[in-house]
C-alpha positions as CSV (number, residue, x, y, z in Angstrom):
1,X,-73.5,-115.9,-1.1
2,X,-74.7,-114.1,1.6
3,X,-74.0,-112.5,4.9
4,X,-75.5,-111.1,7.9
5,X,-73.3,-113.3,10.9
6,X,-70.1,-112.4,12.5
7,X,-66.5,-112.9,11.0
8,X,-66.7,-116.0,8.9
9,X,-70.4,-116.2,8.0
10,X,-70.7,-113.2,7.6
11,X,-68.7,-112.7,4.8
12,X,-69.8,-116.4,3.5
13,X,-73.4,-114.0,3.3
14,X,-75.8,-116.7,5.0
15,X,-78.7,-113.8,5.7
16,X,-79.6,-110.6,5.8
17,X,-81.5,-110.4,8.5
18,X,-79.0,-110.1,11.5
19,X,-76.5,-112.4,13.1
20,X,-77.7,-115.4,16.0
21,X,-74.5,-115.3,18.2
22,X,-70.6,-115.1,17.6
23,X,-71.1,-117.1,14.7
24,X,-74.8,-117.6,14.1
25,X,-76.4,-117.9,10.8
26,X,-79.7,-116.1,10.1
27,X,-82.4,-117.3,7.9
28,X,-84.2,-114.4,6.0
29,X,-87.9,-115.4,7.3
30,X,-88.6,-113.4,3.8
31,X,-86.4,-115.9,1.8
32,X,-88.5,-118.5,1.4
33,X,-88.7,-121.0,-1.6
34,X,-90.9,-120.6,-4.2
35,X,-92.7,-123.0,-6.2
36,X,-90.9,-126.2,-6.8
37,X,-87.3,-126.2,-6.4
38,X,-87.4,-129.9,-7.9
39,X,-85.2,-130.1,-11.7
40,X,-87.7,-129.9,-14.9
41,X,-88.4,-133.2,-16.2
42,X,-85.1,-134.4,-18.2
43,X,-87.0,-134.3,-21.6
44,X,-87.6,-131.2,-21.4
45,X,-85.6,-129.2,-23.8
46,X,-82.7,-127.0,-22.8
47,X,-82.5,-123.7,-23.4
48,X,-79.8,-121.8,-25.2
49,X,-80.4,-118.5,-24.4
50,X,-82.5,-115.8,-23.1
51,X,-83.2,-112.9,-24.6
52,X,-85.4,-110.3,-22.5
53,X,-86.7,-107.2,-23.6
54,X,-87.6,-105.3,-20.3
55,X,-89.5,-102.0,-20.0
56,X,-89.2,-100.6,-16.3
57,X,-91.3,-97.8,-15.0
58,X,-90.4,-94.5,-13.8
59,X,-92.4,-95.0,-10.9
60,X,-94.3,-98.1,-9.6
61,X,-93.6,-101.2,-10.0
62,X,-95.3,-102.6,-13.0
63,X,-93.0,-104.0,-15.7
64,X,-93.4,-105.2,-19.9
65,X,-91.4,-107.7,-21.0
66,X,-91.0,-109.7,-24.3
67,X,-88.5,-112.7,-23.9
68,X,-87.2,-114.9,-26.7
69,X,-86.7,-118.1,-25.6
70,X,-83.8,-119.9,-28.3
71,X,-84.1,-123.9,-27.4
72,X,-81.0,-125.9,-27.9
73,X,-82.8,-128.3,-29.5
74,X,-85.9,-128.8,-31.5
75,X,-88.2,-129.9,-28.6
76,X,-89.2,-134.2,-28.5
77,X,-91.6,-133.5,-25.8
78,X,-95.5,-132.4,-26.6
79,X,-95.2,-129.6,-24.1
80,X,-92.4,-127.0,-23.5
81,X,-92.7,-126.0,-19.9
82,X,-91.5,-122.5,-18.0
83,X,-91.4,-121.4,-15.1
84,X,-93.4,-118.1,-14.6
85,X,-95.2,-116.7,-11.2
86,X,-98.7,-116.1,-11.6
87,X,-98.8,-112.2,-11.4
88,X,-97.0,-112.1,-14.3
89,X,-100.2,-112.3,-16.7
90,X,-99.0,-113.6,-20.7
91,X,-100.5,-111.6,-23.6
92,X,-98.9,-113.3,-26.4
93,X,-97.1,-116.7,-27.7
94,X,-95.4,-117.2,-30.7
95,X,-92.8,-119.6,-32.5
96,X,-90.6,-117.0,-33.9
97,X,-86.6,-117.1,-34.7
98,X,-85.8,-114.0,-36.7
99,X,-88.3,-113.0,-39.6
100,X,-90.5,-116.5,-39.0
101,X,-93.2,-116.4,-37.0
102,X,-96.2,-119.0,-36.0
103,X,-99.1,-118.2,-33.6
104,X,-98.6,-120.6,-30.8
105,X,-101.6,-121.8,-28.0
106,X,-100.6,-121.7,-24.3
107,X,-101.9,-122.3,-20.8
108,X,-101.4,-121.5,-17.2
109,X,-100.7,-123.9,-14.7
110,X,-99.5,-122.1,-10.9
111,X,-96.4,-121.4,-11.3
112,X,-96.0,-122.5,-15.1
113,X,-96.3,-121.6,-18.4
114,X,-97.0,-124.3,-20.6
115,X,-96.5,-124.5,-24.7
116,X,-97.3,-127.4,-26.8
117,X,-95.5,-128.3,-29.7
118,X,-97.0,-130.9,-31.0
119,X,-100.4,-131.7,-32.3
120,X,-101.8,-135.8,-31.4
121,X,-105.0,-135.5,-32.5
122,X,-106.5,-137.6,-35.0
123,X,-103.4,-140.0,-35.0
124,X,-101.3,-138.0,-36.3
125,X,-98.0,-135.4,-35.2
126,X,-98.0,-132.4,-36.6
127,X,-95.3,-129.5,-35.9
128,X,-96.9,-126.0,-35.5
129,X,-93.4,-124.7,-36.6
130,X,-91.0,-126.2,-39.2
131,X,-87.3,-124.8,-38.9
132,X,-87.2,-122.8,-36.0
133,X,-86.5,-123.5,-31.6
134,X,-87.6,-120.0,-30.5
135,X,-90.6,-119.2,-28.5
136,X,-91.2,-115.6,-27.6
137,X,-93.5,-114.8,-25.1
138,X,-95.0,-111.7,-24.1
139,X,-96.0,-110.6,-20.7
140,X,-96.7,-107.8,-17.9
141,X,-96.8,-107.6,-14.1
142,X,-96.0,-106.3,-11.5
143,X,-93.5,-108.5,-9.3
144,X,-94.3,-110.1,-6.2
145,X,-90.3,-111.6,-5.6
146,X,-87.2,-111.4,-7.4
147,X,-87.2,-108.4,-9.0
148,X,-87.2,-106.3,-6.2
149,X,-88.8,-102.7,-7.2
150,X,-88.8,-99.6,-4.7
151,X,-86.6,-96.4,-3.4
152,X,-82.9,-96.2,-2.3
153,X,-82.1,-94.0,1.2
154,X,-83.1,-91.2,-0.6
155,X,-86.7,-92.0,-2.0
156,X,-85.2,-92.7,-6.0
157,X,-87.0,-95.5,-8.1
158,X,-84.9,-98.3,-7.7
159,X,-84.6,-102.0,-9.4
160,X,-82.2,-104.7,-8.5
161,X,-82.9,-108.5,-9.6
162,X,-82.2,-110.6,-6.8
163,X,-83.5,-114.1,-7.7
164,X,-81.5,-116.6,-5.5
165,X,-82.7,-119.3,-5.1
166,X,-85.4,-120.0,-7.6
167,X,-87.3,-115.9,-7.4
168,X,-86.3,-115.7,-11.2
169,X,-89.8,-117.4,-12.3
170,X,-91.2,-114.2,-10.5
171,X,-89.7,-111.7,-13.4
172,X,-88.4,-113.9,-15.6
173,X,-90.2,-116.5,-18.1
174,X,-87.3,-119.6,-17.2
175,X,-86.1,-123.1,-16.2
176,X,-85.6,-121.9,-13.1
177,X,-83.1,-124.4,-11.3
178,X,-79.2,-124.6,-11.5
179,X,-79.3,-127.6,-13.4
180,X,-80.6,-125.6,-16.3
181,X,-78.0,-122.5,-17.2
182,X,-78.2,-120.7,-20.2
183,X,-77.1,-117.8,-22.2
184,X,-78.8,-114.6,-21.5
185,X,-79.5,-111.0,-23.4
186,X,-81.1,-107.8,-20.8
187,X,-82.3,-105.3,-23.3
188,X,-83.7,-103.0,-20.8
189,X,-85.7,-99.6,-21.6
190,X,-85.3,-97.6,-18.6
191,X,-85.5,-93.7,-17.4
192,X,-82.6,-91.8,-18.8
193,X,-81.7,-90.6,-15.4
194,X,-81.1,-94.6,-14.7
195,X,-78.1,-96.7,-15.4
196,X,-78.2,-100.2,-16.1
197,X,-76.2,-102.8,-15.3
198,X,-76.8,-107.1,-15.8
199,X,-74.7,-109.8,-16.6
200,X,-71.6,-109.8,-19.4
201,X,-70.8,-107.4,-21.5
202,X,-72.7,-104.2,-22.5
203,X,-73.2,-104.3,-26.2
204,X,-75.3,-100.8,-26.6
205,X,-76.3,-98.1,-25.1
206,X,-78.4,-94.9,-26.4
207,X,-82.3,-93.3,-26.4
208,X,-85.0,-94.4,-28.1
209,X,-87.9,-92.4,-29.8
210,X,-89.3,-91.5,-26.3
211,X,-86.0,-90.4,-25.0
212,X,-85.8,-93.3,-22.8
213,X,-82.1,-94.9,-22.6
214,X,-82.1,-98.6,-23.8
215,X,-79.2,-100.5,-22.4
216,X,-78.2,-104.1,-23.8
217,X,-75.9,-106.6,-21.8
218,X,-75.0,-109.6,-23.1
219,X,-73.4,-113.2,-21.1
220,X,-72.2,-115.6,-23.6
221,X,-71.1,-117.8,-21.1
222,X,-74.0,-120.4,-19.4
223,X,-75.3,-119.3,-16.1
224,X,-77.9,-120.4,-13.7
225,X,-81.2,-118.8,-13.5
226,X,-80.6,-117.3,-9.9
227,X,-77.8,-115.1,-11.2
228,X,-79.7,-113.7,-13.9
229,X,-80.2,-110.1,-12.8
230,X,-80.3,-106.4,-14.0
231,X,-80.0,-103.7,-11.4
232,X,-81.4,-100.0,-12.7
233,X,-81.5,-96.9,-10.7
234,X,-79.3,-93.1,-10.0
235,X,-76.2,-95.5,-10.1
236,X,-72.5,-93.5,-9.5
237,X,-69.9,-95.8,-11.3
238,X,-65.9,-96.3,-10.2
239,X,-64.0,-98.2,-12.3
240,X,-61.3,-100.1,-10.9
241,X,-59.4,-100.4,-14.3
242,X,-58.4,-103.8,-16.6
243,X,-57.4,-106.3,-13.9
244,X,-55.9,-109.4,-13.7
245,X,-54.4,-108.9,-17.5
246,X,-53.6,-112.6,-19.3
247,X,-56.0,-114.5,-17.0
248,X,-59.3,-113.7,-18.2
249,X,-60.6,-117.1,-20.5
250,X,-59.9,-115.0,-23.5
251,X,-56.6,-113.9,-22.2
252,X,-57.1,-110.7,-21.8
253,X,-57.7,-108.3,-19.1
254,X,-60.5,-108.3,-16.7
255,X,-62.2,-104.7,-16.5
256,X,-63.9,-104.2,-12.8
257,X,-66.0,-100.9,-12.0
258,X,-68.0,-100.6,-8.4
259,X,-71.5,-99.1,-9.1
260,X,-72.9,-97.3,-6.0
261,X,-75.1,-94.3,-4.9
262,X,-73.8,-90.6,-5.3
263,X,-74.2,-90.2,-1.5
264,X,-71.8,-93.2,-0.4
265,X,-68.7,-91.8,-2.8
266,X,-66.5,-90.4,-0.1
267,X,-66.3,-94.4,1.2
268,X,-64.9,-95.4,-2.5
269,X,-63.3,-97.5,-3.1
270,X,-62.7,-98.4,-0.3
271,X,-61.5,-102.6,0.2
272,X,-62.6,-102.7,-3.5
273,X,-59.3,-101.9,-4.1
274,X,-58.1,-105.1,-3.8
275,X,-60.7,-106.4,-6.3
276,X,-57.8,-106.6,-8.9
277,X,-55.7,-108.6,-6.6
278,X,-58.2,-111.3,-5.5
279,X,-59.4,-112.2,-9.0
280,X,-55.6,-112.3,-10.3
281,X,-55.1,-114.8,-7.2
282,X,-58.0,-116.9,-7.7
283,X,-57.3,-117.2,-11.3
284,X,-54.0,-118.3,-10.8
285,X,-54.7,-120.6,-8.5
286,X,-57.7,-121.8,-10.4
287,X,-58.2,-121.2,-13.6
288,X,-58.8,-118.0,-15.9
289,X,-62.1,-115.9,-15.0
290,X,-64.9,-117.0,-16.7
291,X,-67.0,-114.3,-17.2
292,X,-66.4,-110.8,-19.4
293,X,-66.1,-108.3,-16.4
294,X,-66.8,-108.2,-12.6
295,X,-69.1,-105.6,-11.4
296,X,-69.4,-105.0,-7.6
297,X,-73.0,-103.2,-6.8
298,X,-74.7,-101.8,-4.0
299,X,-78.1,-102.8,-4.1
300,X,-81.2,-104.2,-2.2
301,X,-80.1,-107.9,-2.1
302,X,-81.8,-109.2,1.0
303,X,-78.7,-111.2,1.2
304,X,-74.9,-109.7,2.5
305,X,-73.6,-110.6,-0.8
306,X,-75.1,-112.4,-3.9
307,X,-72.4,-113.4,-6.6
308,X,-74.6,-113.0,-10.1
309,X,-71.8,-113.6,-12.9
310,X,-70.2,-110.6,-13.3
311,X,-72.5,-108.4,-11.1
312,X,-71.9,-109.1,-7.8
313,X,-74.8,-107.2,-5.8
314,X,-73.8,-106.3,-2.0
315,X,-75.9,-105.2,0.9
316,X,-76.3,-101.7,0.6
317,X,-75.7,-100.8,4.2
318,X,-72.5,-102.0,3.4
319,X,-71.6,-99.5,1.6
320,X,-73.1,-96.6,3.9
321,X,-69.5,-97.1,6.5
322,X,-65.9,-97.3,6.2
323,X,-64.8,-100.7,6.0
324,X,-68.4,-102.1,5.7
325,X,-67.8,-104.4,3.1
326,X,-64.4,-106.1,3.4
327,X,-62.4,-107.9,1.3
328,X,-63.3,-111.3,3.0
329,X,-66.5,-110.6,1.7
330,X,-65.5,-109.8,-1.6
331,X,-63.1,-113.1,-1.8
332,X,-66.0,-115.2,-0.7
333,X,-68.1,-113.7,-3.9
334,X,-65.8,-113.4,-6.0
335,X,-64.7,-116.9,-5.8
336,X,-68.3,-117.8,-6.4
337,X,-67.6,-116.4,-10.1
338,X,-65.6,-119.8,-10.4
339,X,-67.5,-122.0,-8.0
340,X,-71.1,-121.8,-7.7
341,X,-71.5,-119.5,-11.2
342,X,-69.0,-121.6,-13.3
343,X,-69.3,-124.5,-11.9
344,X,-73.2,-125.0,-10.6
345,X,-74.4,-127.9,-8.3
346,X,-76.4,-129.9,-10.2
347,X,-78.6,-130.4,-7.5
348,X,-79.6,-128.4,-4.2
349,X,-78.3,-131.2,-1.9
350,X,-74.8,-130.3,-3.5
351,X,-74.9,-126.5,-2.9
352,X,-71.5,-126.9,-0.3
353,X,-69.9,-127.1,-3.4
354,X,-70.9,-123.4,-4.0
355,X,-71.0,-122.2,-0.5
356,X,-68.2,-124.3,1.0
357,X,-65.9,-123.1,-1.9
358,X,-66.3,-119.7,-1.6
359,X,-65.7,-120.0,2.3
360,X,-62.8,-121.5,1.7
361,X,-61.8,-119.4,-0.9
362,X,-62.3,-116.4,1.0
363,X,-59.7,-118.0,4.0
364,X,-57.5,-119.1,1.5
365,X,-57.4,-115.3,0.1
366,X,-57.0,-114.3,3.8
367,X,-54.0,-115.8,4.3
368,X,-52.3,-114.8,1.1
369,X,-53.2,-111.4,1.5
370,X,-52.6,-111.2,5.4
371,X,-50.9,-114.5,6.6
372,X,-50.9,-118.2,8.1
373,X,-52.0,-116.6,11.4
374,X,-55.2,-114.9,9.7
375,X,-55.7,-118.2,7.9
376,X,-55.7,-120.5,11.0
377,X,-57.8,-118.0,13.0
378,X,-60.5,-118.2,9.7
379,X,-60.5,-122.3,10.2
380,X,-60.9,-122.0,13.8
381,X,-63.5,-119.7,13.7
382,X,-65.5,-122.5,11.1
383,X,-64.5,-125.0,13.6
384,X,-66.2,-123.8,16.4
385,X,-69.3,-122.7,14.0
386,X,-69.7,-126.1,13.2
387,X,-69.3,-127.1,16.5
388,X,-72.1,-125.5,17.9
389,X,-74.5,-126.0,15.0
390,X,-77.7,-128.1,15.9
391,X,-78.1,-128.4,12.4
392,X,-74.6,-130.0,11.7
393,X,-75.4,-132.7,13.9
394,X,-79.0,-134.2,12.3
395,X,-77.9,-133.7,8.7
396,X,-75.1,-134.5,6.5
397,X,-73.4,-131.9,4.4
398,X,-74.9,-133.7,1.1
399,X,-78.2,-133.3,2.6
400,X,-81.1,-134.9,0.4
401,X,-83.6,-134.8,2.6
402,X,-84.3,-131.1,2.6
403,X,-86.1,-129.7,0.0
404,X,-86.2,-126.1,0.6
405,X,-82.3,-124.5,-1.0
406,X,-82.8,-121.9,1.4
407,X,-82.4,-124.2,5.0
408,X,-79.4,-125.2,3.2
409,X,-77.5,-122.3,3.7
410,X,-76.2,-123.3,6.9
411,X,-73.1,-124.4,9.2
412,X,-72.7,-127.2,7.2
413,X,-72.8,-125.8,3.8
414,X,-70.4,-122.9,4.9
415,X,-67.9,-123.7,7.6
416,X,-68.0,-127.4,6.9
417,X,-68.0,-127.1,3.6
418,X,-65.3,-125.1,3.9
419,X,-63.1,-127.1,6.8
420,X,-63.7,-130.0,4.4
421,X,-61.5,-128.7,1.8
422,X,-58.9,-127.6,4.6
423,X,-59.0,-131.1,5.6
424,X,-58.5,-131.9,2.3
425,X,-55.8,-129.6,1.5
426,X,-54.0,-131.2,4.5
427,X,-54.7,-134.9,4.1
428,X,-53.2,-134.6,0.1
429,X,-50.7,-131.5,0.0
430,X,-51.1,-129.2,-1.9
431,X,-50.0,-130.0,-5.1
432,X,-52.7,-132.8,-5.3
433,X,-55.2,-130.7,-3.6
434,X,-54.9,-127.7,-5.8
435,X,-54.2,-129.7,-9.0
436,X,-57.1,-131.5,-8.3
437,X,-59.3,-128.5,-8.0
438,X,-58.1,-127.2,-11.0
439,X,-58.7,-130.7,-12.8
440,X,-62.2,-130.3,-11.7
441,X,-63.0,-126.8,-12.3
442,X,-61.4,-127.3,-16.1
443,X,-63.9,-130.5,-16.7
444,X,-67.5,-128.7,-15.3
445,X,-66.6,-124.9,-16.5
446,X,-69.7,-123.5,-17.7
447,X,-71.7,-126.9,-16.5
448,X,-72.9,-128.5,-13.7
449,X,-71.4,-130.9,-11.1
450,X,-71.8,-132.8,-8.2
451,X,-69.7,-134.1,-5.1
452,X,-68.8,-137.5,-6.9
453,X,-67.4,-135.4,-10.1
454,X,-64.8,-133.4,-7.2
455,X,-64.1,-137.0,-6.0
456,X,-62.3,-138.3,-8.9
457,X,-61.1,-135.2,-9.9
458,X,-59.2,-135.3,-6.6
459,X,-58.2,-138.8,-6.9
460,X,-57.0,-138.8,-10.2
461,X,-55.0,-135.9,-8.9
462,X,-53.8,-138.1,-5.6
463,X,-53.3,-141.4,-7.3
464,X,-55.7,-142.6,-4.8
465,X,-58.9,-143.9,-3.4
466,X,-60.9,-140.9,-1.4
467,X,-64.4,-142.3,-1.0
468,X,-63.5,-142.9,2.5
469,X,-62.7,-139.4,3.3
470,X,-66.0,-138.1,1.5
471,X,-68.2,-140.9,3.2
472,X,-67.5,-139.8,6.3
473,X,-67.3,-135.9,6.4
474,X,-69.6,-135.4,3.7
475,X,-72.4,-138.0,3.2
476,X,-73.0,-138.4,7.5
477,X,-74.0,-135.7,10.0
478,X,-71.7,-134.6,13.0
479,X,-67.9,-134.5,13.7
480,X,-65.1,-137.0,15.7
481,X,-66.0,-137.8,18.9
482,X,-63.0,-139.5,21.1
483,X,-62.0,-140.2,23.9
484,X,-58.2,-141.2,24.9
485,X,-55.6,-142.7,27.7
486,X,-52.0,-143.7,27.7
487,X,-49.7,-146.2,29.2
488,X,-45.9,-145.8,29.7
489,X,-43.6,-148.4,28.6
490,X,-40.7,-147.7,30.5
491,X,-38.3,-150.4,29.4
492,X,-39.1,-149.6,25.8
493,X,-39.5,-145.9,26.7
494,X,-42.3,-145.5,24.3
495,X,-45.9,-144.4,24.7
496,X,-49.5,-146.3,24.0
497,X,-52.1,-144.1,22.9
498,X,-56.2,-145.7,23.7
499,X,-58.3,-144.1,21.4
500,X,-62.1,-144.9,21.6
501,X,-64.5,-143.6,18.9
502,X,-67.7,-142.1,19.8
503,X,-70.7,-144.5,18.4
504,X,-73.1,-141.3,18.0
505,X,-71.4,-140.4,14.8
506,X,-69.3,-143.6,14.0
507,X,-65.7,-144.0,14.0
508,X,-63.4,-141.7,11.5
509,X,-60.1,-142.2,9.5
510,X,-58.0,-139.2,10.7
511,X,-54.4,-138.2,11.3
512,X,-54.8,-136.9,15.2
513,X,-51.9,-134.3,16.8
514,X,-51.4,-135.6,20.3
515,X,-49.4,-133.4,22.8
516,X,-47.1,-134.6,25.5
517,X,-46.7,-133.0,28.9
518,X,-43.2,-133.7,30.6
519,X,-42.4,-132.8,34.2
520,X,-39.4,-130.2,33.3
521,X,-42.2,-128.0,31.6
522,X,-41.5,-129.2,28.4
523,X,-44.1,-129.8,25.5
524,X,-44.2,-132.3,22.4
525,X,-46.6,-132.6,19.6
526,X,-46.9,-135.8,18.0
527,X,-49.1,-137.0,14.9
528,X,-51.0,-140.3,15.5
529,X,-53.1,-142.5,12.4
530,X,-56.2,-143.4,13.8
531,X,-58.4,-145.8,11.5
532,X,-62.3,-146.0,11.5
533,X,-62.7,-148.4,13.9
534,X,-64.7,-148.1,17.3
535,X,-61.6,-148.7,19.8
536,X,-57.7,-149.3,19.0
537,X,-54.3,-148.3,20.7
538,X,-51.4,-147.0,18.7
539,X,-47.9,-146.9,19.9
540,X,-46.5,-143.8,19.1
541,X,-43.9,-143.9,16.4
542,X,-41.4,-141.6,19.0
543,X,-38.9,-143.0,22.1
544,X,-38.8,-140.6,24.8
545,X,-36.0,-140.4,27.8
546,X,-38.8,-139.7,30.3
547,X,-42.6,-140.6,31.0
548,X,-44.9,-137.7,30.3
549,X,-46.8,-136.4,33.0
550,X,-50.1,-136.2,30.2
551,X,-50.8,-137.3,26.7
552,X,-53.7,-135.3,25.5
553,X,-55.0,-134.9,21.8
554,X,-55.0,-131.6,21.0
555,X,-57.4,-131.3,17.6
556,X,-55.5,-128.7,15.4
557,X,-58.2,-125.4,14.6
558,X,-58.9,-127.3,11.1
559,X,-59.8,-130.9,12.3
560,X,-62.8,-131.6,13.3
561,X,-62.8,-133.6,15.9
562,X,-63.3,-133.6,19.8
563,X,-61.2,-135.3,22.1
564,X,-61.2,-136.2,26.2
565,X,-59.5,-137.7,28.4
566,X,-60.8,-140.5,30.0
């Protein structure tokens, strides 16, 4: 998600509001979370899918919607429970699947919606419905969040859903947290001068008896509630033709279009072009895309880039220059279609493995499409984000102890997320790495996961134990801290290495490159295993014919580590 800092982070889409130095991130002060962003009690029944009937103004902001809420299972609490802002004021409530249909009683709570189900008094249970697991509910409202209403450059009415990380409840009657993904239906009655696009595939199109145009998308794949969006307005459409043919989950093609305003069509389609290419990548290196198209929007997403399944929505300056959106940003959302959409954190803490992927993801494209140099350059640049991040320092990467998503979009849910995996990629090799990444993605498609379930996928991809390389980049703040000096051996002609570990961070398990100086000019890099432990020497596993003048570590631009001399 997300962009609005330089180079990396910005593509990685961590703001909107401007960047805070080379490689700053920027915290919308708008963005802030709403209600709880704690999971619905477990009991709570899950839902299957969402189907919204929206009405949208021609002007103003004031919206009707009926939503049919299908439950995956017959409810076993006494209570069904939504999510829904206040302003959005409910009219009606009634157990309804198809042609049956039951008055139900409801109540407001802030923020919630709440149904009962079941009947306790006098002793006994009754049902108010008998075979059906919908609820529909009918509301109206004007939106405070989420569904962000106004007027594009050029004064047109203008909708764009943009609901990260829990603004759905603000438009849309839901379980609104990433543990709960559903199925979702936009039937949305809009002006005729307005196209309409959401999530999946569209399913109809025409007027109704008004002459308004009714347009119906439908996802049949689970998704989280943040990326459960319709955008609506004087929308131009591109399309960039059936992509990435034979790797779509149905094997088939994947059709991509670019929707944009009238105005910007001289700048399409600009690194869009590529589109094609990066999905055909990613799904070969990961798995088939998951969702029935890809859409790529310009919008009013307070964010650089938000990656909805199947309708990405970018910052609309973006698309107001050459070259303002580039494909490093569109790799980092795109690869959110497969990590962060497919495959959701369960919970908040976990969100690196959303945000880490895609930055990695995005590097990973970089140096496919443009080579090892751009690659190394992208890892460097995340090094010395994390580097000089406060933030990295006081809290882990799995970080439990915030409870507002959006301070986690920082340096270490971005660049060391995303250095993590390099690390990763170089500690097992790629054949492990990737086919361990695959393993995972293939067991949580369409579900949720956490950092344990990428663990074993890893390790039963390695043949080996990895909880020591998660422990300590993942679950503990801060970086390697060392400090080093040699001795020369001359009889033996073979070098000592004294490698002391910083006790602010603890001591770290890493492979460390260590370069030697010699006095003709000459330079040698050498790799030395260092083990977790606060002090140790290591004899270097190379002779040499002459003492070096210095023995310095020299961290590669994907470890992260510091090093002096002492």
């Amino acid at each position: 998600m997300r962009a609005a800092a330089a180079r990396v982070l910005a593509r990685s889409a961590l703001g909107a509001l401007g960047a805070l130095g080379t490689m700053g991130v920027a915290h919308p002060a708008a963005a802030q979370a709403v209600g709880s962003a704690s999971p619905p009690d477990p009991r709570q029944p899950m839902v299957e899918r969402y189907e919204y009937t929206i009405t949208l103004p021609d002007t103003g902001a004031h919206i009707d919607v009926s939503a049919l809420v299908r439950l995956a299972s017959y409810p076993t609490v006494d209570t069904v429970i939504f999510d829904l802002d206040d302003a959005m004021k409910v009219t009606n409530v009634v157990f309804m699947c198809d042609d049956e249909l039951e008055q139900a009683r409801w109540s407001r709570e802030p923020g919630r919606l709440l149904v009962p189900v079941r009947d306790r008094s006098g002793g006994a249970v009754r049902h108010p419905w008998t075979q059906t697991n919908c609820i529909r509910i009918v509301y109206d409202g004007v939106p405070t969040d989420g569904l962000i209403i106004g007027t594009d450059a050029k004064g047109r009415w203008q909708a764009f859903g943009d609901n990260f990380p829990n603004r759905a409840r603000h438009w849309l009657v839901s379980q609104d947290h990433p543990s709960r993904k559903a199925k979702v239906t936009f039937r949305v009655i809009a002006s005729v001068d307005h196209a309409v696009v959401a999530n999946g595939a569209l399913v109809e199109e025409g007027l109704d008896t008004r002459g308004r145009r009714v347009t119906t998308w439908r996802e049949d794949r689970p998704i989280p509630t943040y990326g459960m969006v319709i955008a609506a307005g004087p929308l131009a459409m591109l399309s960039l033709g059936r992509t990435a043919c034979g790797l779509a989950e149905d094997g088939g093609c994947v059709p991509q279009a670019v929707w944009f305003a009238n105005d910007v069509r001289a700048f399409m389609p600009g690194e869009f072009a590529r589109a094609g290419q990066i999905v055909e990548f990613f799904a070969r290196t990961i798995g088939p895309y998951p969702y029935e198209k890809l859409g790529h929007l310009q919008s009013s997403t307070r964010y650089g880039g938000m990656e909805n399944p199947s309708a990405i929505f970018y910052f609309d300056r973006g698309f107001r220059r050459a070259g303002g959106i580039d494909d490093g940003l569109i790799a980092h959302e795109t690869a959110h279609q497969w990590f962060g959409d497919a495959v959701t954190e369960r919970e908040w803490a976990h969100i690196w493995l959303s945000e880490g992927f895609a930055t990695f993801f995005a590097a990973l494209w970089a140096q496919q499409a443009h080579g090892d140099t751009t690659y190394a350059r992208e890892l460097a640049d995340m090094r010395t984000a994390v580097l000089r991040a406060p933030i990295v320092a006081k809290h882990a990467v799995i970080d439990s102890v915030e409870v507002d998503p959006n301070k986690l979009l920082n340096e270490n849910s971005y660049p060391k997320g995303g250095l993590v995996l390099a690390m990763l990629r170089d500690e097992l090799g790629d054949s492990a790495f990737f086919g361990g990444l695959r393993r995972y993605y293939a067991a949580h498609r369409h579900g949720n996961a956490l950092t344990q379930d990428l663990q074993a996928a890893l390790e039963a991809a390695a043949g080996r134990p990895l909880g020591w390389f998660f422990d300590q980049w993942l679950r503990r703040p801060g970086w390697a801290q060392l400090r080093t000096a040699f001795t020369w051996d001359a009889a033996a002609h073979r070098v000592t290495l004294r490698v002391e570990q910083d006790a602010r961070f603890g001591a770290y398990r890493l492979t460390l490159p260590v370069e030697l100086e010699f006095a003709d000019g000459s330079k040698r890099v050498e790799r030395v295993a260092v083990d977790a432990v606060a002090s140790q020497s290591v004899v270097l596993p190379s002779s040499f014919t002459s003492a070096p003048i210095a023995v310095r570590c020299a961290p590669s631009q994907r470890l992260l580590a510091t090093c002096a001399a002492q």
